[in-house]
N, C-alpha and C positions, 0 to 999 in steps of 0.2 A: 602528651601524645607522641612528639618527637623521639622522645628516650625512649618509649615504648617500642616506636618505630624499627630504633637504630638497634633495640638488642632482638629484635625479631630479627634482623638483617643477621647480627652476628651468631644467633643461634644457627640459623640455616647455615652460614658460611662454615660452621662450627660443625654441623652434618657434615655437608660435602666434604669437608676435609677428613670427617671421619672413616665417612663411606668409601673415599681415595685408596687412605690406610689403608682399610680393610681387603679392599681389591688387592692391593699390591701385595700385602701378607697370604692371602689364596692364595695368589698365581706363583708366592715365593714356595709355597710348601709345597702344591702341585708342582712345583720344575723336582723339587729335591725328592718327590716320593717314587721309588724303584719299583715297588712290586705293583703286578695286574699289566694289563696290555698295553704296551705304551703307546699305542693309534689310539686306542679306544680313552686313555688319561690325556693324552693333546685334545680328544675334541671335546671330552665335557670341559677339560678347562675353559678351551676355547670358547665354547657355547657361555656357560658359567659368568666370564669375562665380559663376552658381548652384554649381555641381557645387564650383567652389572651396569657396565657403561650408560646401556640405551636408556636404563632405568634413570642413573644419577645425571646423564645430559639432558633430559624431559625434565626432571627433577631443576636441575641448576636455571634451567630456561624458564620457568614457570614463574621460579623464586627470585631471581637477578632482580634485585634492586633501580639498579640505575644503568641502562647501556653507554655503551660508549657513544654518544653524541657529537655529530663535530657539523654546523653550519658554516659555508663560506660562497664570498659571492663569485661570481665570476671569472674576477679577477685572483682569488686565491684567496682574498680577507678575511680570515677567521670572525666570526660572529656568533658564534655560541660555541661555548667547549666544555661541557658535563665532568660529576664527579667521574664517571665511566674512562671519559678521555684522560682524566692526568692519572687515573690508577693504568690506563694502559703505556699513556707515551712518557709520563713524570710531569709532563707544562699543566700549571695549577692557569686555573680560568683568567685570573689577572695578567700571567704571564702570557696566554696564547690570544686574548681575542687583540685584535687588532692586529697581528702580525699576520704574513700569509703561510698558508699550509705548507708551502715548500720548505720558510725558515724551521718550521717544525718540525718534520717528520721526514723531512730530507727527500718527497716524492709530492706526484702530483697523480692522485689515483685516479681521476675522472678526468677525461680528456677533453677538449673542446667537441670534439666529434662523437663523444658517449651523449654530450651536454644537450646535443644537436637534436641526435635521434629520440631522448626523450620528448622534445619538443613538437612532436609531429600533431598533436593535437593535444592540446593543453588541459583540455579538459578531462582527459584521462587519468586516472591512479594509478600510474607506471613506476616501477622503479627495476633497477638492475644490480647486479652482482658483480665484483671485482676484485682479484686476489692480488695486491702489490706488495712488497718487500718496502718498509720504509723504517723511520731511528728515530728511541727515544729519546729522552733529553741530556740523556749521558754516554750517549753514544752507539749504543746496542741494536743489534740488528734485529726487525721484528716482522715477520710474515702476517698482512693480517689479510680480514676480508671487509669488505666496502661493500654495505646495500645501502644503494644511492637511488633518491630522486628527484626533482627538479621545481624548487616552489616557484610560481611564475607572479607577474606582477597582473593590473588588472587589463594590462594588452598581449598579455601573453605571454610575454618575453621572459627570459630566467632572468629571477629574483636573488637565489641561495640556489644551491644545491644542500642537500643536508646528507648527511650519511650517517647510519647505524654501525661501528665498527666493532670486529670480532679478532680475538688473538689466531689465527691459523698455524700456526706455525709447532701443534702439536698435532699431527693429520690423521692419528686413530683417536682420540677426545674430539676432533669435528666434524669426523667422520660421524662417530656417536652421537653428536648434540644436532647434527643434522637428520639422521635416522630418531630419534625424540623426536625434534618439530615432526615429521613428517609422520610420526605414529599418533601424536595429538591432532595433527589437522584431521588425517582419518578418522580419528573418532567423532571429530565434531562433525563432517560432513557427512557421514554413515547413519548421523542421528537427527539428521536432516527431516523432515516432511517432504520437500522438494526435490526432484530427480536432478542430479551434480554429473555434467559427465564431460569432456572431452578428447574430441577428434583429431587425427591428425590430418594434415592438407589432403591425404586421398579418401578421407570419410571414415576412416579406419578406429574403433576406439582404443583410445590408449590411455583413459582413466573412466570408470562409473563409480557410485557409491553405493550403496545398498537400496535405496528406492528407486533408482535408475533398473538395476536387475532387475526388481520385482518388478518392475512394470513386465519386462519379457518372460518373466517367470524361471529367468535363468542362476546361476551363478556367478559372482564378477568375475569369477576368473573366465567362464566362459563367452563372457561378455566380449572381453579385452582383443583385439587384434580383427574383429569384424565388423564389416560394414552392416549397414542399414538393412539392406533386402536380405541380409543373412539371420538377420532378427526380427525385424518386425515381425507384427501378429495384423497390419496393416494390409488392405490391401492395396496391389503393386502400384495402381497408380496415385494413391494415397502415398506412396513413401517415392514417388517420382518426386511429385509436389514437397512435400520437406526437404526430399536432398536439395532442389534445384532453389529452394528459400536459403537452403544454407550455402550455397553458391553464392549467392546473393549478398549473403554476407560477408563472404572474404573477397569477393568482388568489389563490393563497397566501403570496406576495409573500417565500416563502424559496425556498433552492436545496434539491433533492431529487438525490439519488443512488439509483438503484437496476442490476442487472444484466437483460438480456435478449435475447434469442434473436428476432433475422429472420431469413428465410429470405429469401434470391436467387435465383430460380430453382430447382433442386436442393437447392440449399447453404443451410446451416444457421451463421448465424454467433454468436458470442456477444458481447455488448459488456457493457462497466462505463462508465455514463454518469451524469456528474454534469451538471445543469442549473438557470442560477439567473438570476433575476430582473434588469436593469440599473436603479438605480432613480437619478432626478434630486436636485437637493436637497431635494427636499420628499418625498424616497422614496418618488414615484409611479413605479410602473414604464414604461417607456422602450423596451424593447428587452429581450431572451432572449441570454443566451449558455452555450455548452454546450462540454464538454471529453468526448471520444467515444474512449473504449479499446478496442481489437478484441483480446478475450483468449480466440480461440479457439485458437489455438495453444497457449494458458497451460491452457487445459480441455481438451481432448486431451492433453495433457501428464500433468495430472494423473490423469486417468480408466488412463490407461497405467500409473501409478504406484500409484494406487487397486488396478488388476488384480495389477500383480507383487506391491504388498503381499497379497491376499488369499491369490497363491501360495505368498509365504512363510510367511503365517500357517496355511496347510491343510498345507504341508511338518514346518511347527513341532510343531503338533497331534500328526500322524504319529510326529514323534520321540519327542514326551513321552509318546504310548500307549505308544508300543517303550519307552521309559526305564520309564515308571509301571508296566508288567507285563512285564518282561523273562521270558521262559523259556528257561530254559538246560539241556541236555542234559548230565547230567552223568555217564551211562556210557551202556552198550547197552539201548535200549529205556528208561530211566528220562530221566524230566524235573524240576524242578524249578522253584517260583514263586516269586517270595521278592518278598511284598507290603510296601509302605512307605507310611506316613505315611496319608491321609484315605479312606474308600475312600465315593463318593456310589453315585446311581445308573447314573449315564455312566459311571463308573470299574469298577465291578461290570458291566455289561453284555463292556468290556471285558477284563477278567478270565476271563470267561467264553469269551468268542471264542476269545483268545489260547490259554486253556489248552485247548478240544476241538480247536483247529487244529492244535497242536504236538502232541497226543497221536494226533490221525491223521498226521499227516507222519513219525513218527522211530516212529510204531507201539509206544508206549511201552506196559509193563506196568504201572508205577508211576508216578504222578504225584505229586509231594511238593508241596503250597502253605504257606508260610513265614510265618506272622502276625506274628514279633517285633516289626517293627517297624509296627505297626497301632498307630496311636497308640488310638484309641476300641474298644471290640466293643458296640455296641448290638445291639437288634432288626434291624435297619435291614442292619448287617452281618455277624451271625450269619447272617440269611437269605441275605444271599448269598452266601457262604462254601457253607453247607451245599447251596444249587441246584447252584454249580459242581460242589462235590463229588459229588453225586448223576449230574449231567451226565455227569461223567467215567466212573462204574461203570456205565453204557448204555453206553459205548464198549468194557464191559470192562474198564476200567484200574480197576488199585486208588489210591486216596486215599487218602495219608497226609497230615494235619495235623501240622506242628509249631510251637514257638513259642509255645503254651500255657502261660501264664504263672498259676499260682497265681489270680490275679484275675479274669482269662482263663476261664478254669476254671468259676467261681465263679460268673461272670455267664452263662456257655451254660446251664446247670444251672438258676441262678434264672429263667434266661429260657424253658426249655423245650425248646430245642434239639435236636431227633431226630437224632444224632448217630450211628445204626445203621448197621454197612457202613464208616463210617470207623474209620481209626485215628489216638490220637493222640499224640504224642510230645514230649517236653520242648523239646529242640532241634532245629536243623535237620541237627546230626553225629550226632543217632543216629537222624534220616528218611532220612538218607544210607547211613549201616552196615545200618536193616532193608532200606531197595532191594537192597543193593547183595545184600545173602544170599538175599532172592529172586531175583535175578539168575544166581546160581550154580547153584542148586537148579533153576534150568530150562533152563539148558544141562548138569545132572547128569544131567537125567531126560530130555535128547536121548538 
């Protein structure tokens, strides 16, 4: 996979130096060719030139292999130095780490005071830019650029500085490979979902991307150099409130995330908006930039989901009342309830329901309720045991108790229990055998 690797690297390297040629062959024919208008032959070349460049510095930037890398600490110690760095200064990784950056390169790009300003809060993903003049290993004078930023330790404190370095010292190829980066990043953030845009200190915008405009219905370019009340579709004290939040922001010199609800005319929108300060070297703020989520689809969505669950959870209920007090008809006219496990006050109110409902529907004479498995008999459900039953002989129906367990017993009695009008029975097969002989006994006496 390696060899793979390195002749991928060399094929590309192999383009670019193609595509170099080839520029430099145009622009040779273009100087030498006399006929047609020679304003109008300087600027296609011109153009021609550019678009070549901007193409192969996009191109060169995408493909690089391995940047120039260079870690050191504070004091200057070299601690990491990339294939990148000795193709740029000549020092091979053995020779550079442990020496400091000065003996290398003959400069010291980042200064204590760059070191500093990075530091203003740690937790930030900052880094900065720097163009110094410094010498390879053979002596050569070399212009480059330094995007530096600051690993910290776990108090904060700088750790390394690390730097990404570039040759500069060819200023229309970095011009070019600068215009690439900035024609890629546009593309990705144009192809955004999310509204990308920032302001400068007076609210002014000075970048949006393509969902940013459509949100105004505008064009970016029309976008570009106006403030808030010059666009919005808000009303005015609707966009008082966001500027004076984003005040807020560079006031408080962090980025705040919160969610919130405008309204457009009718429409009610919801966003999740993170907004945070640009701050210069010295971490004075500079400029506003903000990242704008429309997650009202996402809130709809869920609100729908919210609904179906509440209907599941009311359907659920329903079942476990039916499971928690099943009543089952177990000949003509007799019912039966066979209670399980906790019984509160919601669950007795139930109990109750269920057992007068099913003794009016199936017109029952006997209603059997089952306690075995009751795990507890307090107060609490002696009483309602004895209401149900009482319930049930105003409809007429006799109540029979079984399931009466010795303990059972024990506790109705210590407890007090008026137990008059019931009867009770050991098991639930001999509240079944006394139904079932009253049952006889009244189709005898038809």
């Amino acid at each position: 996979m390696a060899d793979d690797g390195l002749g991928e690297t060399g094929r590309l390297r192999a383009e670019i130096a193609a595509l170099q040629a080839r520029i430099q062959e145009l622009e040779g024919a273009l100087a030498e060719r006399s006929c047609g208008p020679v304003a109008e032959g300087a600027a296609r070349r011109d153009a021609a030139s550019a678009d070549a460049h901007a193409a192969l510095a996009a191109l060169a930037w995408v493909h690089t292999p391995e940047p120039a890398r260079i870690h050191w600490r504070p004091d200057g110690t070299v601690t990491r130095w990339s294939d990148g760095a000795e193709r740029v200064f000549g020092w091979s990784e053995a020779e550079a780490v442990g020496r400091t950056l000065r003996d290398l390169v003959a400069a010291d790009p980042v200064s204590p005071d760059a070191v500093r300003a990075l530091l203003l809060d740690w937790a930030e993903n900052r880094f900065a830019s720097v163009t110094r003049e410094g010498r390879t290993k053979d002596g050569q004078a070399r212009l480059c650029r330094w995007t530096h930023g600051v690993l910290r330790d776990d108090h904060g404190a700088a750790r390394e500085i690390a730097a990404i370095v570039e040759d500069a010292s060819d200023a229309p190829w970095s011009e070019h490979t600068l215009l690439g980066r900035l024609q890629l990043l546009l593309q990705l953030v144009d192809h955004s979902r999310n509204s990308i845009f920032v302001k400068d200190i007076d609210g002014r915008y000075i970048f949006a991307n393509r969902a940013h405009a459509e949100v105004y219905q505008r064009h970016i370019v029309d976008v570009i150099g106006k403030r808030e009340h010059e666009l919005s579709l808000l009303a005015p004290e609707a966009v008082d409130e966001l500027v004076a939040r984003e005040h807020e922001v560079l006031a408080g010199r962090k980025a705040m995330q919160y969610d919130e609800v405008l309204r457009f005319g009718d429409t009610s929108i919801h966003f999740s908006t993170v907004k945070f300060p640009i701050l210069d070297g010295r971490g004075e703020p500079i400029g506003l930039g903000g990242i704008v989520t429309n997650t009202t689809s996402l809130r709809h969505a869920e609100a729908d989901r919210a609904a179906l669950q509440e209907k599941i959870i009311v359907a659920q209920q329903a079942a476990l009342r039916e499971l928690s007090t099943p009543l089952i008809p177990i000949a003509d006219r007799v019912v039966a309830m066979t209670l399980v496990g906790t019984i509160d006050t919601a669950r007795a109110a139930q109990i109750m329901e269920t057992l007068l409902a099913g003794i009016s529907h199936h017109g029952a004479h006997t209603a059997i309720l089952d306690v075995t498995g009751v795990r507890e008999v307090d107060t609490h459900v002696a009483d309602a045991l004895t209401r149900t039953a009482h319930a049930g002989q105003l409809l007429g129906t006799r109540v029979v108790l079984t399931g009466v367990r010795p303990e059972v017993a024990q506790t109705l009695v210590t407890l007090g229990v008026d137990l008059s009008g019931i009867t009770t029975l050991g098991t639930l097969q001999s509240g079944i055998a006394y139904a079932l002989r009253h049952t006889e006994r009244s189709r005898q006496g038809r």
